[in-house]
C-alpha positions as a Markdown table, in Angstrom:
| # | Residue | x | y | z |
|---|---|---|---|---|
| 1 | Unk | -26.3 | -16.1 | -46.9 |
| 2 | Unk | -25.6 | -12.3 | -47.5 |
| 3 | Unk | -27.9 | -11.4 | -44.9 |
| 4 | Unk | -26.3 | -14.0 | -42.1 |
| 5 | Unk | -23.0 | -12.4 | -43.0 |
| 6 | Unk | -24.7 | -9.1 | -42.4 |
| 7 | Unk | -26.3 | -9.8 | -39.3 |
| 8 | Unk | -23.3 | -11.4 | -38.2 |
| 9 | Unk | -20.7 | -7.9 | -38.9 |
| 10 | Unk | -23.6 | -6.1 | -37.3 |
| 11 | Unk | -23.4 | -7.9 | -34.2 |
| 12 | Unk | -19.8 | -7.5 | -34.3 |
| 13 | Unk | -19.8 | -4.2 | -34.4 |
| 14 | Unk | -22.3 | -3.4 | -32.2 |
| 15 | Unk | -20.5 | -5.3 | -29.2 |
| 16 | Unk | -17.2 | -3.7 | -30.3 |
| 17 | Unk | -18.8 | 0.1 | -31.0 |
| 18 | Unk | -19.8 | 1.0 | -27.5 |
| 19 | Unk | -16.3 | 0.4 | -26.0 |
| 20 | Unk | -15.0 | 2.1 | -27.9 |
| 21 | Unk | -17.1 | 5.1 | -27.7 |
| 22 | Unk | -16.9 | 4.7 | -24.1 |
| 23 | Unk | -12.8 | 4.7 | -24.4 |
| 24 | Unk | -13.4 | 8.1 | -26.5 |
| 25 | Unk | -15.2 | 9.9 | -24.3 |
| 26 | Unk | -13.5 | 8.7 | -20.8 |
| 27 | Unk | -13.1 | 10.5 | -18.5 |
| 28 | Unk | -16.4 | 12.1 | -18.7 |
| 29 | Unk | -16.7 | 13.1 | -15.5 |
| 30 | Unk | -15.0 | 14.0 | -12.3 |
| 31 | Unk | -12.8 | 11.2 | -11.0 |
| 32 | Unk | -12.6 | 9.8 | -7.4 |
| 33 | Unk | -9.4 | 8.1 | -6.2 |
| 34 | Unk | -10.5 | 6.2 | -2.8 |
| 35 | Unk | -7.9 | 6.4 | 0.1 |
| 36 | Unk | -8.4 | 3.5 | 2.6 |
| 37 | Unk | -6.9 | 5.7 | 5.3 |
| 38 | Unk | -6.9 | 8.7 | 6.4 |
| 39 | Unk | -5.4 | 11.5 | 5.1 |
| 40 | Unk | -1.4 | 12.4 | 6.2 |
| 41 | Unk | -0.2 | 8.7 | 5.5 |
| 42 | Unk | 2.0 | 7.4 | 2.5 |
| 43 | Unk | -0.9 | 6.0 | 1.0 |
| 44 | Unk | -3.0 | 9.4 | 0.8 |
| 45 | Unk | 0.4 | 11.4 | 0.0 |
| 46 | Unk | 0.7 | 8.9 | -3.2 |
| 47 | Unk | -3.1 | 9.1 | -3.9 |
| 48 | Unk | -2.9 | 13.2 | -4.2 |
| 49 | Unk | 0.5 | 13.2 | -6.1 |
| 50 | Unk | -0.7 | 10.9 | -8.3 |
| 51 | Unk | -4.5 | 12.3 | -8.4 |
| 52 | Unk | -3.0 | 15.7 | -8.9 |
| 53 | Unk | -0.8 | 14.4 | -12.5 |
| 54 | Unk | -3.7 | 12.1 | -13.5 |
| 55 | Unk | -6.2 | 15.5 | -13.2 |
| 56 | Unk | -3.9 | 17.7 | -15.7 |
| 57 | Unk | -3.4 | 14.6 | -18.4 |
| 58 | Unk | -7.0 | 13.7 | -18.2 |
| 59 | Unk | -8.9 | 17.6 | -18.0 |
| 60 | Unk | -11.1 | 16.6 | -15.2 |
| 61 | Unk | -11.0 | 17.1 | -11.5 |
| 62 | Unk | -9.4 | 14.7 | -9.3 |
| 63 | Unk | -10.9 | 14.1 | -6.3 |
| 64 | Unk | -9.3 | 12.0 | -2.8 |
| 65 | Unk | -12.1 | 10.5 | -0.7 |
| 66 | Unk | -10.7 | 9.0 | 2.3 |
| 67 | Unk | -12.4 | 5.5 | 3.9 |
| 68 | Unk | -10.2 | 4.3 | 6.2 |
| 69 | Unk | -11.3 | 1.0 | 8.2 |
| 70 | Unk | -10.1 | -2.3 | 8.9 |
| 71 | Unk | -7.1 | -2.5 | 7.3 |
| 72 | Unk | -7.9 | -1.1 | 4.2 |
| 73 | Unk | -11.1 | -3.7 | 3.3 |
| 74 | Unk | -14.0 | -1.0 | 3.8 |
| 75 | Unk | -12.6 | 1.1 | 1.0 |
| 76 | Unk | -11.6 | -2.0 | -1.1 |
| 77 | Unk | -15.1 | -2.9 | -0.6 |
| 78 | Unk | -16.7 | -0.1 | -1.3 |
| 79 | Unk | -14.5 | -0.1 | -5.0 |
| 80 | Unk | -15.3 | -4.0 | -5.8 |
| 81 | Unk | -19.1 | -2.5 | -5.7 |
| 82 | Unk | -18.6 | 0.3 | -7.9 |
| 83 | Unk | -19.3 | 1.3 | -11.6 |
| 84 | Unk | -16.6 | -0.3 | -13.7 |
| 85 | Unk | -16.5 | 3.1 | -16.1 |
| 86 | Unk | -12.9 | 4.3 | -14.7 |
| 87 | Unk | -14.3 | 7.3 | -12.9 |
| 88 | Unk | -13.5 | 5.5 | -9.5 |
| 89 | Unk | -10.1 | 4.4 | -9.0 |
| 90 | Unk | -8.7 | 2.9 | -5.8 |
| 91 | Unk | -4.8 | 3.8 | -4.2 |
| 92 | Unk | -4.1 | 0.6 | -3.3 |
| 93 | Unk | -1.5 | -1.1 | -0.8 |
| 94 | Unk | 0.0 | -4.7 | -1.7 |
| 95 | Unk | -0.9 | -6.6 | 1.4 |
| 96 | Unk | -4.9 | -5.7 | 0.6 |
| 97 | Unk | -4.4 | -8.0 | -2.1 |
| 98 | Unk | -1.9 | -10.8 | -1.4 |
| 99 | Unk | -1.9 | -10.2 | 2.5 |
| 100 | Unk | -5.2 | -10.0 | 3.3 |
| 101 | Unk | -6.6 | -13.1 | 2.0 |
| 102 | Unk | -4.1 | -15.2 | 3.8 |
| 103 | Unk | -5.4 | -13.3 | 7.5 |
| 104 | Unk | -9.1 | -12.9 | 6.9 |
| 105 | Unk | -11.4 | -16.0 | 7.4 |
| 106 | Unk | -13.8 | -13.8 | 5.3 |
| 107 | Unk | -13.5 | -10.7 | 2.9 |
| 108 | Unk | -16.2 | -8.7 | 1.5 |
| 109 | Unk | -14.7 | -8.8 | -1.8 |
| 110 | Unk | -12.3 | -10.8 | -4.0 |
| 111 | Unk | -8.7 | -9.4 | -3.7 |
| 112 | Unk | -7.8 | -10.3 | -7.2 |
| 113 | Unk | -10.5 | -10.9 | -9.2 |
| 114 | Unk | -13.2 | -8.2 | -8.2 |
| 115 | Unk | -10.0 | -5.4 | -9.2 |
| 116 | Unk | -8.7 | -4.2 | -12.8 |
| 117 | Unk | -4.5 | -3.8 | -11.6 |
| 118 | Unk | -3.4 | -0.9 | -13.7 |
| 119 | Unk | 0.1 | 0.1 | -12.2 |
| 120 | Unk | 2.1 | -0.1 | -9.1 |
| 121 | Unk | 3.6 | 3.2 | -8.2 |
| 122 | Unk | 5.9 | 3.3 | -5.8 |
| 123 | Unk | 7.8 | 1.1 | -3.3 |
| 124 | Unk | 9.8 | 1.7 | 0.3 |
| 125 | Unk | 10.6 | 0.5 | 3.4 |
| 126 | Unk | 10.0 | 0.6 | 6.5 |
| 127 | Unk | 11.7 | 1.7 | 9.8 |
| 128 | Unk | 11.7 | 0.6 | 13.2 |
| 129 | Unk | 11.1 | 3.6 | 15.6 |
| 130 | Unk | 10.8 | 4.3 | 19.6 |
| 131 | Unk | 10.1 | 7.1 | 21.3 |
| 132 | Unk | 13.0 | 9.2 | 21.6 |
| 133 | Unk | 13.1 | 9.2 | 25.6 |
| 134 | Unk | 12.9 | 5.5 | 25.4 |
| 135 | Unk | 15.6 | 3.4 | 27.1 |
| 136 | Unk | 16.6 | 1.2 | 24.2 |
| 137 | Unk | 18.8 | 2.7 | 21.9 |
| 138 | Unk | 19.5 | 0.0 | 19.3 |
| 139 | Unk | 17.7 | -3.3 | 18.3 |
| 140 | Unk | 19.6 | -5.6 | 20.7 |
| 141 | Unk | 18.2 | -3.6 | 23.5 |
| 142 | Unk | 14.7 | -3.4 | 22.4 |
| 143 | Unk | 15.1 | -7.3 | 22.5 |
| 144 | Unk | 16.5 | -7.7 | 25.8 |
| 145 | Unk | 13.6 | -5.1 | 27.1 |
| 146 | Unk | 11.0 | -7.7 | 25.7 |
| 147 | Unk | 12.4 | -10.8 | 26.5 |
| 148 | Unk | 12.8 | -9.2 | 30.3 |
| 149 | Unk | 9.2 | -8.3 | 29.8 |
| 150 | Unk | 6.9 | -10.3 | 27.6 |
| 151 | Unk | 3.6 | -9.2 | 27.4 |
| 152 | Unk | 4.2 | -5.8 | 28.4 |
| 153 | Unk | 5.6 | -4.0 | 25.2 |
| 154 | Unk | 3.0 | -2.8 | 22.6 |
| 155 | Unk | 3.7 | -2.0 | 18.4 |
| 156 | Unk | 1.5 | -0.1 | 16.7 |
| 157 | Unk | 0.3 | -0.6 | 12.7 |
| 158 | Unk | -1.8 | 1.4 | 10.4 |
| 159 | Unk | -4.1 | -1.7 | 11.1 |
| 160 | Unk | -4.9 | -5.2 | 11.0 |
| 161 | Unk | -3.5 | -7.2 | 7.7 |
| 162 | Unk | -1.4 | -4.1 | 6.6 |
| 163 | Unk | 2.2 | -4.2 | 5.4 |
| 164 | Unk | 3.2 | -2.0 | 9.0 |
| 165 | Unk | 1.2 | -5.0 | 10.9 |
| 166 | Unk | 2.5 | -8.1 | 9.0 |
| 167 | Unk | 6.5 | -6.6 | 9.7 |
| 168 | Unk | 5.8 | -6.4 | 13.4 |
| 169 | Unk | 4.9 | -10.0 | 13.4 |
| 170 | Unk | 7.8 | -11.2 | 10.9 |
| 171 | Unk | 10.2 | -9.3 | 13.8 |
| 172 | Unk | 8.5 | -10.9 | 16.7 |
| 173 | Unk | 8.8 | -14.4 | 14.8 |
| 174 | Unk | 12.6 | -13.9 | 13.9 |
| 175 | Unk | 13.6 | -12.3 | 17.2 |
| 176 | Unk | 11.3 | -14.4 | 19.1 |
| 177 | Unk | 9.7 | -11.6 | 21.5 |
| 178 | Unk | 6.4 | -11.1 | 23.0 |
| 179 | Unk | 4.8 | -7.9 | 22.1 |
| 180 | Unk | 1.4 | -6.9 | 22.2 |
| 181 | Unk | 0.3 | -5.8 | 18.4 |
| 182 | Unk | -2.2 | -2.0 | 19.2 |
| 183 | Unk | -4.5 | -1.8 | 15.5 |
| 184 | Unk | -5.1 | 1.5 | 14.3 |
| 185 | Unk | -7.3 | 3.1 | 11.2 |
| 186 | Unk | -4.2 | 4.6 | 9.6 |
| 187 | Unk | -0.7 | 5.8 | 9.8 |
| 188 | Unk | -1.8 | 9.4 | 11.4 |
| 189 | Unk | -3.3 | 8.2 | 14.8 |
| 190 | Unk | -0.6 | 5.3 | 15.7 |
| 191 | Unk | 2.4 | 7.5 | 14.5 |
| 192 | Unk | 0.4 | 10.4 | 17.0 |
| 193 | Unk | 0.2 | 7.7 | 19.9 |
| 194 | Unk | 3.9 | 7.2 | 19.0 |
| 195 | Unk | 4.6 | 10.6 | 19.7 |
| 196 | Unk | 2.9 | 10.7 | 22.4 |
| 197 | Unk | 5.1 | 7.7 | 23.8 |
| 198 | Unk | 1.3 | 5.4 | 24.3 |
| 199 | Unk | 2.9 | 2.6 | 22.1 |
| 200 | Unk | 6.8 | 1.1 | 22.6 |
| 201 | Unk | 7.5 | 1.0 | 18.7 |
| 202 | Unk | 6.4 | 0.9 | 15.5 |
| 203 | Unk | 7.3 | -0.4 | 11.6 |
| 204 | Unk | 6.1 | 2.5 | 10.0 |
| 205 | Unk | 6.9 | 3.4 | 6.5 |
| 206 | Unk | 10.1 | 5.9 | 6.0 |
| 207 | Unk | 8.3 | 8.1 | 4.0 |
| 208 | Unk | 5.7 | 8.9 | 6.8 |
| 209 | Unk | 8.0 | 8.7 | 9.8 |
| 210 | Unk | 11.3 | 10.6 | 8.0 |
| 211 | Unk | 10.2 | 14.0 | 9.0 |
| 212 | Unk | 9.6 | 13.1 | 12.5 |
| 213 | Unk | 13.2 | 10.8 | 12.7 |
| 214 | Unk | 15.0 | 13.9 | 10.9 |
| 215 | Unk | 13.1 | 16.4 | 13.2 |
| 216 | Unk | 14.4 | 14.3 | 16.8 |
| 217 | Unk | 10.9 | 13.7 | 17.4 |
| 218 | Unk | 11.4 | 9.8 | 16.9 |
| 219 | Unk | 14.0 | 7.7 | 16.9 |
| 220 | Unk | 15.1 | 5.2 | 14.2 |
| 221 | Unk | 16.7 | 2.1 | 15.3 |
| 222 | Unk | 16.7 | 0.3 | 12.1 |
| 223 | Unk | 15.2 | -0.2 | 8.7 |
| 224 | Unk | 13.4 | -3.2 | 7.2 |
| 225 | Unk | 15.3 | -3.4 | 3.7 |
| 226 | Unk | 18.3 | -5.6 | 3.0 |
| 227 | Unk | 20.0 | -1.9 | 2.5 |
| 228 | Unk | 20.4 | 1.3 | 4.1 |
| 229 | Unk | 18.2 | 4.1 | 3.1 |
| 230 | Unk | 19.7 | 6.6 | 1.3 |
| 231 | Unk | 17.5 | 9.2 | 3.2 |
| 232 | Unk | 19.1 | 7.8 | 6.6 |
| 233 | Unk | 22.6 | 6.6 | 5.8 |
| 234 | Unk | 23.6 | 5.6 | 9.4 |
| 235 | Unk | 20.2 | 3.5 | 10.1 |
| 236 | Unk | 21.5 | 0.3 | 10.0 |
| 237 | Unk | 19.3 | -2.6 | 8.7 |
| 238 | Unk | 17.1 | -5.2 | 10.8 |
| 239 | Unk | 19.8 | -7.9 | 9.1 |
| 240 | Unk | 22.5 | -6.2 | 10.3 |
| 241 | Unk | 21.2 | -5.7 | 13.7 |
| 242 | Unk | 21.3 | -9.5 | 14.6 |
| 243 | Unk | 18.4 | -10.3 | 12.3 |
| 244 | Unk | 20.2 | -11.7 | 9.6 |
| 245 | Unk | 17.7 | -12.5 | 6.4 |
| 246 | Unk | 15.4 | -9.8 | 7.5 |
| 247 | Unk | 14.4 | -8.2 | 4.3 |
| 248 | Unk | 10.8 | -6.3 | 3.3 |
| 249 | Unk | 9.2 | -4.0 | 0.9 |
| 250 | Unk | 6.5 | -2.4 | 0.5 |
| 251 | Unk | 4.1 | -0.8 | -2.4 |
| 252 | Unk | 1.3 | 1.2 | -3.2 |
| 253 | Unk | -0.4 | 0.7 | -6.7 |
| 254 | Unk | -3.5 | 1.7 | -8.7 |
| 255 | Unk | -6.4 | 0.0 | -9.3 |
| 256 | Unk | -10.2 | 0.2 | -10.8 |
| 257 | Unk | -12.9 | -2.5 | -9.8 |
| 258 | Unk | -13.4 | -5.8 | -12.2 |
| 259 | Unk | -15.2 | -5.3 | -15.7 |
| 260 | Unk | -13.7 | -1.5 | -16.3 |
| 261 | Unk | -12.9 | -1.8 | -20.5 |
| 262 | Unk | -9.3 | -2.9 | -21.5 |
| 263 | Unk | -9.2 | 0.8 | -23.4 |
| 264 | Unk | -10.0 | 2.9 | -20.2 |
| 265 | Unk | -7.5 | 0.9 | -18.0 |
| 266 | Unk | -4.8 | 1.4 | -20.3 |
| 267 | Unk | -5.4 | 4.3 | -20.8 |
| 268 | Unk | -5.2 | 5.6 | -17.1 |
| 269 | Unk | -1.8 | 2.9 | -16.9 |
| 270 | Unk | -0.1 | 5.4 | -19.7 |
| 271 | Unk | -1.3 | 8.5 | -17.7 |
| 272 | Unk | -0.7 | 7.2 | -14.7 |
| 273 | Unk | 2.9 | 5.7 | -16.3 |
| 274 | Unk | 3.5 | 9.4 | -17.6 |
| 275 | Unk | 2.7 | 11.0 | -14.2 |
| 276 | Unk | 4.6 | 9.0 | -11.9 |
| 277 | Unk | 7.9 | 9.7 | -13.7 |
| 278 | Unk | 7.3 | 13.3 | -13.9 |
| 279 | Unk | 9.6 | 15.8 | -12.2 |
| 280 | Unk | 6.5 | 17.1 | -9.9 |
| 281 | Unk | 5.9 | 13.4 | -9.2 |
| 282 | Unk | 9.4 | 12.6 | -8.4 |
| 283 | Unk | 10.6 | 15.6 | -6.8 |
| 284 | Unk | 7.5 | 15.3 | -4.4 |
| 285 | Unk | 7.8 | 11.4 | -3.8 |
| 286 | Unk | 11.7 | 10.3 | -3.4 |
| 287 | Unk | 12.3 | 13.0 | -0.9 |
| 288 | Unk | 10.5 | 11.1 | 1.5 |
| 289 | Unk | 11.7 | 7.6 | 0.2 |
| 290 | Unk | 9.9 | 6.3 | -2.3 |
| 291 | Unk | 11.2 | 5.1 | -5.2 |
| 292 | Unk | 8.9 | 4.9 | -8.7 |
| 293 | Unk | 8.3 | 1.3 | -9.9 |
| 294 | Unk | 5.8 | 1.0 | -12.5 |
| 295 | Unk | 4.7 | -0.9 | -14.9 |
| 296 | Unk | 2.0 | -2.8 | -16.7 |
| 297 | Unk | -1.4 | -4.6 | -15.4 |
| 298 | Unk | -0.4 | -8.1 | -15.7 |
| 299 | Unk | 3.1 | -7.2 | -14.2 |
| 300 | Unk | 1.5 | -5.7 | -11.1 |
| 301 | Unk | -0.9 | -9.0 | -10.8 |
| 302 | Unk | 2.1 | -11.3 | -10.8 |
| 303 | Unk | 3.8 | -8.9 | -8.1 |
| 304 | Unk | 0.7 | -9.7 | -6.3 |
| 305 | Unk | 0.7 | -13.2 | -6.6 |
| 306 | Unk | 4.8 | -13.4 | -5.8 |
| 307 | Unk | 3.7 | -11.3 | -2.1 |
| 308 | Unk | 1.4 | -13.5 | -1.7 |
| 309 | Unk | 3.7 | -16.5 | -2.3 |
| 310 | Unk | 6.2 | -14.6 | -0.2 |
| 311 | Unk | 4.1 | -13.9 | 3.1 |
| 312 | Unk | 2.0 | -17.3 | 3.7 |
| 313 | Unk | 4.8 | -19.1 | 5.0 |
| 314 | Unk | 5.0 | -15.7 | 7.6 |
| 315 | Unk | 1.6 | -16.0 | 8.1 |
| 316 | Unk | 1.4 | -19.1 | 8.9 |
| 317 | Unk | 4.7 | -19.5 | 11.2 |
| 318 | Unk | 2.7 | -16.5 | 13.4 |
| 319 | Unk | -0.2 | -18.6 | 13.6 |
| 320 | Unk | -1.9 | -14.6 | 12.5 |
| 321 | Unk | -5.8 | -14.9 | 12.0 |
| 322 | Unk | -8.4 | -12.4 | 11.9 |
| 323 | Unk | -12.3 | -13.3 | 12.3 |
C-alpha cells in the first residue's frame, strides 16, 4: 500500500514539476509577437507598444514579425501551428475570432479553440473618410452620390472579414447603397490608395486615419461610435447622420496558440496588464484614440463570443461569404 501511495505522489509530481519549471524559467528566449499586417497600421502600432513594455518586464527581446494576408488568417495560422511555450504571441484583432468564422466556408485554424486569450488591449472606432477633393461633404451626400450611382463607388478595408470590411457592409445594409467593397492586405496600402483618391471612402480606424484627417489630407465625415470622439469633437456620428442605431467598436487583444501552460499565460496577462496601463503605454496609445480595456482570459473569450453574437445577424442580412 505504501508503495501505491508512493507511486501515486510521484506521478503527481512529476506531471505538476515540469510546468512549473517551465513557468520559472519563461521567457527563456527571445519573444515574437506576430502582426497579421503590415507595419504602419493600428494593429502593428499596438503590437510594438505593447512588445516594447512586455520586453522591459520580461528581460528578453521583443520582436514584431509582420504576416499580413487574407484578412488576418495567414498569421493566425501560422500561430495555431506554433510551440505552445509563450515565446510566440499573436496581436490579435476581434473579428479574426468571432467575425471570421461566420464569413469563411473554411479556416485553417480554429478561432477559439486552437488560441490561449490572454488580454484585450485596446478598443476604438472607426471613421468614415473621402478624399478631400471629393464632392460629398457630409453622409447624406455620399448617399445620394451612390444611390445616383450604384455600382460605381468603391470602399476600401484592411481586407476581407476585418472589422474595416464588416462596417462597410453594416453601412451599405442600413443605408441601402451599392458600393463596390476593394480588399487590401492592411491598413497602409488602402489608406495610400485613399490618398491617392483610387477608392471613394473608407471605415478605417481613427487611430490610423487621425493624422491624415487632422493634417487636411482626408476628410472625416463621420464616426462609427454611438459618441463623438474626443480626438474629433465636431465629427458627428453615423447615428446622427441619418443612420440612427449605427453603433461599432472595435479591438485588438493578445493571444498565444492552444496548450501554452495556465502559469505562462498568466503571467504574460499581468505583464501585459501592467504594460498597457503604463504612462509610455498610454501616452503613446490614447493620442491617436485608443482607449485601454483589459482584462482577464476568460473575460476576453466571452467578449469574443458576445461579437460573435453581435455580427451574425449583419452577416447574414449582407448575404457576406468568402470561399
Amino acid at each position: 500500500m505504501k508503495r501505491l501511495v508512493l507511486a501515486v505522489l510521484f506521478a503527481t509530481f512529476g506531471a505538476i514539476l515540469p510546468t512549473a519549471a517551465t513557468a520559472q524559467v519563461f521567457p527563456s528566449k527571445p519573444i515574437r509577437i506576430i502582426c497579421p499586417f503590415p507595419p504602419g497600421g493600428g494593429v502593428d502600432i499596438t503590437a510594438r507598444a505593447i512588445g516594447h513594455e512586455l520586453s522591459k518586464a520580461l528581460g528578453q527581446p521583443v520582436v514584431i514579425e509582420n504576416k499580413p494576408g487574407a484578412g488576418g488568417n495567414v498569421a493566425a495560422a501560422e500561430v495555431a501551428r506554433s510551440a505552445p511555450d509563450g515565446h510566440t504571441l499573436f496581436l490579435t484583432l476581434n473579428s479574426l475570432h468571432s467575425i471570421s468564422p461566420l464569413l469563411y466556408s473554411k479556416l485553417p485554424f480554429d478561432a477559439m479553440k486552437d488560441f490561449a486569450f490572454i488580454t484585450p488591449l485596446v478598443a476604438f472606432s472607426n471613421v468614415l473618410i473621402v478624399h478631400p477633393l471629393a464632392s460629398a461633404r457630409s453622409v447624406q451626400e455620399l448617399i445620394a452620390q451612390a444611390k445616383a450611382q450604384p455600382g460605381k463607388l468603391t470602399y476600401a478595408s484592411s481586407g476581407n472579414g476585418t472589422n474595416v470590411h464588416l462596417v462597410g457592409e453594416l453601412f451599405r445594409s442600413m443605408s441601402g447603397v451599392d458600393v463596390v467593397h476593394v480588399p487590401y492586405k492592411g491598413s497602409a496600402p488602402a489608406l495610400t490608395d485613399m490618398l491617392a483618391g483610387n477608392v471613394t471612402m473608407m471605415f478605417e480606424t481613427i487611430p490610423f486615419a487621425i493624422s491624415q484627417i487632422k493634417g487636411g489630407k482626408l476628410r472625416a465625415l463621420a464616426v462609427t461610435s454611438a459618441r463623438r470622439s474626443p480626438l474629433m469633437p465636431e465629427i458627428p456620428t453615423l447615428a446622427e447622420s441619418g443612420l440612427p442605431g449605427f453603433d461599432t467598436i472595435a479591438w485588438y487583444g493578445l493571444i498565444a496558440p492552444a496548450g501554452t501552460p495556465r502559469e505562462i499565460v498568466m503571467k504574460l496577462n499581468a505583464e501585459a496588464i501592467k504594460g498597457a496601463h503604463s504612462k509610455d503605454f498610454r501616452d503613446r496609445m490614447e493620442p491617436l484614440g485608443f482607449e485601454i480595456v483589459t482584462g482577464t482570459p476568460e473575460r476576453m473569450a466571452e467578449m469574443l463570443r458576445a461579437d460573435a453574437a453581435r455580427w451574425a445577424p449583419v452577416i447574414k442580412a449582407a448575404n457576406v461569404r468568402i470561399e
